[in-house]
C-alpha positions as CSV (number, residue, x, y, z in Angstrom):
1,X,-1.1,-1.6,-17.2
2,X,-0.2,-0.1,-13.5
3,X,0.3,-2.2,-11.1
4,X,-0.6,-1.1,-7.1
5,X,0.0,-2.5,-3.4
6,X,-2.7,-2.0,-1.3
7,X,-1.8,-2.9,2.1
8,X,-4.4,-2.0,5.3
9,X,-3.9,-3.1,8.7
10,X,-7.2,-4.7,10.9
11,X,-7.7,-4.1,14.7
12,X,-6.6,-7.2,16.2
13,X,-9.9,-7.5,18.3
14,X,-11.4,-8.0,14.9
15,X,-12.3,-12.3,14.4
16,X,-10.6,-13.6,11.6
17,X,-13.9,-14.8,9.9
18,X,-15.1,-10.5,9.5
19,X,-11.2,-9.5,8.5
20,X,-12.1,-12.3,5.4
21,X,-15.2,-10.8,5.1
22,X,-13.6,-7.3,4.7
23,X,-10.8,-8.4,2.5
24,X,-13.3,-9.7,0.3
25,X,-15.6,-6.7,0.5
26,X,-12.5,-4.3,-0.6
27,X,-11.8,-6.9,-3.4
28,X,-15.3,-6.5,-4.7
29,X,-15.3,-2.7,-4.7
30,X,-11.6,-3.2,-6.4
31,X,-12.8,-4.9,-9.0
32,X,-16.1,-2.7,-9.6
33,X,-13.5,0.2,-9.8
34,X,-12.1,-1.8,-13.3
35,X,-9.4,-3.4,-11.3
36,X,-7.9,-6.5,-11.1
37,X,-6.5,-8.4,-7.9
38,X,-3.4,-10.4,-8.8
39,X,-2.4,-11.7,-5.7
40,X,-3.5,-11.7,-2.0
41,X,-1.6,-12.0,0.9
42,X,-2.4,-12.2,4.5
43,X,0.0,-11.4,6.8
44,X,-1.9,-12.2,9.9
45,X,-1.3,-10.4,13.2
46,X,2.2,-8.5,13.7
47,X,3.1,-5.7,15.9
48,X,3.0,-1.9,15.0
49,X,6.2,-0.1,14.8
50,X,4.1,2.5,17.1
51,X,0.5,2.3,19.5
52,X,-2.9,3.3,16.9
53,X,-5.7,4.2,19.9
54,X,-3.7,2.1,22.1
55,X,-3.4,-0.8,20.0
56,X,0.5,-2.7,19.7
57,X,-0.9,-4.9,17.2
58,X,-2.6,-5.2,14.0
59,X,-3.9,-7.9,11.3
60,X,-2.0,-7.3,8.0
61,X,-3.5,-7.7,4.7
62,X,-1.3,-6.8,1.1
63,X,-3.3,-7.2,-2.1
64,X,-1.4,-6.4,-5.4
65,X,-3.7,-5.1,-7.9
66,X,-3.4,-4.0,-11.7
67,X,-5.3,-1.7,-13.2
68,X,-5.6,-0.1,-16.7
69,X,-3.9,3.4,-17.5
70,X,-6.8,6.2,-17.1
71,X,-8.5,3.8,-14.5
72,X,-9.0,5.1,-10.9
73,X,-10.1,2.4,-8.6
74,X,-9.3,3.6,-4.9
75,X,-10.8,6.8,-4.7
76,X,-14.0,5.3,-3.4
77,X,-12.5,2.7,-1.6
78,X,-10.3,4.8,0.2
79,X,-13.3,6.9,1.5
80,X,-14.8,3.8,2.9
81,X,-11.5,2.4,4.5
82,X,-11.4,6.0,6.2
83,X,-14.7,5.9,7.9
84,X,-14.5,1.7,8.8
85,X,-13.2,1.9,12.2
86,X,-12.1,-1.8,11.9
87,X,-9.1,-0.6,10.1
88,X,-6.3,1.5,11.7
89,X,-4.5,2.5,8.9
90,X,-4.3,1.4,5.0
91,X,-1.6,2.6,2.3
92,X,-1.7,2.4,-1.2
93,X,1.5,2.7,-3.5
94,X,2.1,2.3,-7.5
95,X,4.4,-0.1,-8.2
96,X,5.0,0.0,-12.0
97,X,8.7,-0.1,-13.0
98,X,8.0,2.6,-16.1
99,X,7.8,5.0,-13.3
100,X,11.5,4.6,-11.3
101,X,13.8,6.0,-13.4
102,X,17.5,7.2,-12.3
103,X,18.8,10.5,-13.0
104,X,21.7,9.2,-14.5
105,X,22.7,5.4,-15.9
106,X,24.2,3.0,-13.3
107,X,27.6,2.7,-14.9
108,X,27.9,6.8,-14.9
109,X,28.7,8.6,-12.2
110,X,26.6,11.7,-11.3
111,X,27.8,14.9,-13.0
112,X,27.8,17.1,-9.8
113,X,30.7,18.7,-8.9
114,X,31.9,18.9,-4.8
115,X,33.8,21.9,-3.9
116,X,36.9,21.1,-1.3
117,X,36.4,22.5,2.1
118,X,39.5,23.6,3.7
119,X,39.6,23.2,7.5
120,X,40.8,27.1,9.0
């Protein structure tokens, strides 16, 4: 099973009665993709780490979803986040552990050799 974070960020002139709305419309089309939310959080309204059409500030909303391997459930929601112009930005990353893996094991050191510089 993958697991995802979906994370979008709501103009802040938006009420907080249509930002449930829209969490609960991106749920739904989540969960008609084959997916499966496993925890929602919202974060509520927090300031941008830079202006989006003038805007400081946004409303946050995280939702961790799992989905089955070979299942593809943002494509179509990610079309429709683009063209709602109630949300500035969204971003989507896979969170499964099977996929970080280190190029070497924590207790080895890396097997790349430095050559000294000598200052002229």
């Amino acid at each position: 099973m993958r697991t995802y974070e979906l994370m979008f960020i709501v103009d802040p002139r938006v009420p907080d009665e249509e930002v449930v709305a829209l969490t609960d419309d991106v749920k739904e089309l989540l969960q008609s993709g084959g997916a499966e939310i496993a925890k929602e959080q919202s974060w509520g309204k927090r300031k941008l780490a830079y202006e989006i059409n003038k805007l400081s500030e946004g409303k946050y909303v995280l939702l961790h979803v799992r989905a089955e391997e070979g299942v593809h459930p943002f494509p179509l929601l990610e079309q429709r986040m683009q063209q709602n112009e109630k949300i500035l930005r969204y971003l989507t990353v896979r969170t499964d552990v099977g996929r970080m893996r280190f190029p070497f094991e924590p207790d080895q050191e890396p097997a790349v050799e430095v050559a000294a510089v000598e200052a002229s």
